[in-house]
N, C-alpha and C positions, 0 to 999 in steps of 0.2 A: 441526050441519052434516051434510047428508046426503054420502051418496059412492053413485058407482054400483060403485066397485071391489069384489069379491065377496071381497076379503080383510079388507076393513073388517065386523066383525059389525054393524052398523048405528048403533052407538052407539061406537063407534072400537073395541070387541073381536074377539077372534077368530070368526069362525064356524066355519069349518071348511075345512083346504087344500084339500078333496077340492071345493069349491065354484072353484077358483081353477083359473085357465088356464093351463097347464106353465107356457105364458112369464110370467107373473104368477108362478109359484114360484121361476123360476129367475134372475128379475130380485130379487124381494123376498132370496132365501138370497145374490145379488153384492150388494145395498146395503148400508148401515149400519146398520140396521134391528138389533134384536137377536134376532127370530125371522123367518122359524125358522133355528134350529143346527144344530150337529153332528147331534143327538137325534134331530130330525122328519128331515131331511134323509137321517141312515141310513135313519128306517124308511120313507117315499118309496121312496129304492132299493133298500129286501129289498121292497115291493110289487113293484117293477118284476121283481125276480131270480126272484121266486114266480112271477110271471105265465109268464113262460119256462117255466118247468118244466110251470104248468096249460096252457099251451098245448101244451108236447110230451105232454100224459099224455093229454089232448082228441084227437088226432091219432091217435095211438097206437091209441086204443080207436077211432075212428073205422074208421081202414085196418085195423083187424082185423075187422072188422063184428061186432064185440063187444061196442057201447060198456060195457057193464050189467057186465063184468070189471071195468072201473076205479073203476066209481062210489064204492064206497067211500074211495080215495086220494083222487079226483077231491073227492071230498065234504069232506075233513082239508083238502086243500089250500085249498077256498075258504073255510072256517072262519079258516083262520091267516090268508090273506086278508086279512078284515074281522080280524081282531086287528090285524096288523102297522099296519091302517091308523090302527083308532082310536087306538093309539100315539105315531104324527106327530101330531095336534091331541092329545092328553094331552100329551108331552114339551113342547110351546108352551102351552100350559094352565098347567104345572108351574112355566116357567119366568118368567112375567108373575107368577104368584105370588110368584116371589122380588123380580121388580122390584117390586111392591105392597109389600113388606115391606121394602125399601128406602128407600122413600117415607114409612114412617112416620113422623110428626114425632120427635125426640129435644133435646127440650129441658129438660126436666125429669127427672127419676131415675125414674118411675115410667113415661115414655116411652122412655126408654131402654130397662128393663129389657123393658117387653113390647116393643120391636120386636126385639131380640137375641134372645124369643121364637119371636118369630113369622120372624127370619131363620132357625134353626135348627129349625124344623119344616118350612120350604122347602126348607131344603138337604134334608132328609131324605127329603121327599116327591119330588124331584126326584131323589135316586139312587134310590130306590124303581122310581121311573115308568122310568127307564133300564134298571134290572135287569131289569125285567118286560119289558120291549121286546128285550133281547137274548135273555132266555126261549123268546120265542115266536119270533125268527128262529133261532133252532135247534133248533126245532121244526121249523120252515122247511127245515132244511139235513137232519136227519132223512128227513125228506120226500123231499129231491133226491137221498139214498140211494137211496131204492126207487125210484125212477125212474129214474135211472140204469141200474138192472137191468131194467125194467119197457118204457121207450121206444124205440120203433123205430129200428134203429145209425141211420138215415138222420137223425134231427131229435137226438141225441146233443150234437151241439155246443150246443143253445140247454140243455139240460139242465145242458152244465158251467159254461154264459155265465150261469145261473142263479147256480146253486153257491156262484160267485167271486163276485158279486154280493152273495149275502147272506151269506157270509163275512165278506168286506169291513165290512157293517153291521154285522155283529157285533162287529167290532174299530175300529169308529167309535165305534159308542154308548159299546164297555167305557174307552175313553178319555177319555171322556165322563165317567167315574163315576172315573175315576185324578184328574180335576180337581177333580171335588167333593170325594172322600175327606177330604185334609187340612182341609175347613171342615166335615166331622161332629164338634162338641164332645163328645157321645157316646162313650166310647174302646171300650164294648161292642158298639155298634152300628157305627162306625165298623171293629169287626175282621170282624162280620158280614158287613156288606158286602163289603170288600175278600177276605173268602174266598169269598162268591159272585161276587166279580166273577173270582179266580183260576180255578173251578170252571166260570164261562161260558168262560173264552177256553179255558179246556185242552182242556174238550170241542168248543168249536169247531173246533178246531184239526188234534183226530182225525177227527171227523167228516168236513173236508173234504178230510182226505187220503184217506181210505176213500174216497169219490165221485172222485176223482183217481184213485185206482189201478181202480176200478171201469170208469171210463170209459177206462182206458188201457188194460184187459184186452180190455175189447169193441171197442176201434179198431183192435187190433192185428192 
């Protein structure tokens, strides 16, 4: 069966959100649907958070008639960008993977055994894809440090509307990975992660109070 909906890949798979019309995003994450989630849906919103910040850094360099000052940030930013993005269609990638591997028949012991497989390198690959997704949005929040300092007081607000934005993603995804955790059978891998996931919120955490006290020095 065909479909004209650009959320169907053509053969009922994903192709890609970036192909789907916000309200086609925002209808599909209020259905019952199981993607997309928490996962794609944070990193949607660090796209959006990021865009704030490129568009105050664009601005910036514009009303200074300088623009060729910012290119370099201007440049990190649109790189993380295109990361945060291909993140959302991976995090739903990841997670069809596990429905697939739910699927697998178990009727027999030798189907059991390889789908308990193949469910535990999903789980794994799906906190995997999370981590790396909270990775690059604080790389992201990085970013809206120097900006902060960097952007003209006048466009300051979309800078911290940014910030809070991809904060927030950060502390979506990493919850994200507090719900996988207890299904990594791994006990090694399982403490890896949860110290990376410790190690992403903490630093999020400073990071975006720096950018809060930054933007509070320069409004004051």
């Amino acid at each position: 069966m065909t479909t004209d909906d650009p959320a169907d890949g053509g053969e009922g798979g994903l192709d890609s959100v970036w192909r789907w019309s916000l309200a086609t995003f925002r209808d599909r994450t209020a259905s019952d649907a199981p993607t997309p989630g928490g996962g794609s849906a944070a990193m949607v919103s660090a796209t959006i958070g990021l865009g704030l910040v490129l568009m105050a850094l664009r601005v910036t360099a514009r009303k200074a008639g300088d623009p060729e000052k910012l290119t370099p940030v201007v440049a990190s930013a649109d790189g993380l960008l295109a990361e945060l993005s291909a993140h959302a269609d991976a995090d739903i990638a990841a997670f069809e993977g596990y429905m697939a591997a739910l699927r697998l028949p178990k009727a027999s012991e030798e189907e059991k055994a390889a789908r308990k497989a193949a469910l535990a390198q999903a789980g794994e690959a799906g906190t995997e894809t999370l981590l790396n997704a909270a990775q690059s949005a604080l790389e992201a929040l990085d970013l809206t440090d120097q900006a902060a300092r960097l952007a003209q007081a006048n466009i300051l607000s979309d800078v911290g509307a940014g910030g809070a934005i991809l904060h927030g993603a950060i502390m979506a995804v990493l919850f994200t990975v507090d719900i996988n955790l207890p299904g990594i059978k791994d006990p090694e891998l399982r403490t890896e992660y949860a110290g990376s996931r410790a190690h992403l919120g903490e630093a999020a955490a400073r990071r975006y109070e720096a950018i809060r006290q930054t933007l509070a020095g320069r409004q004051a």
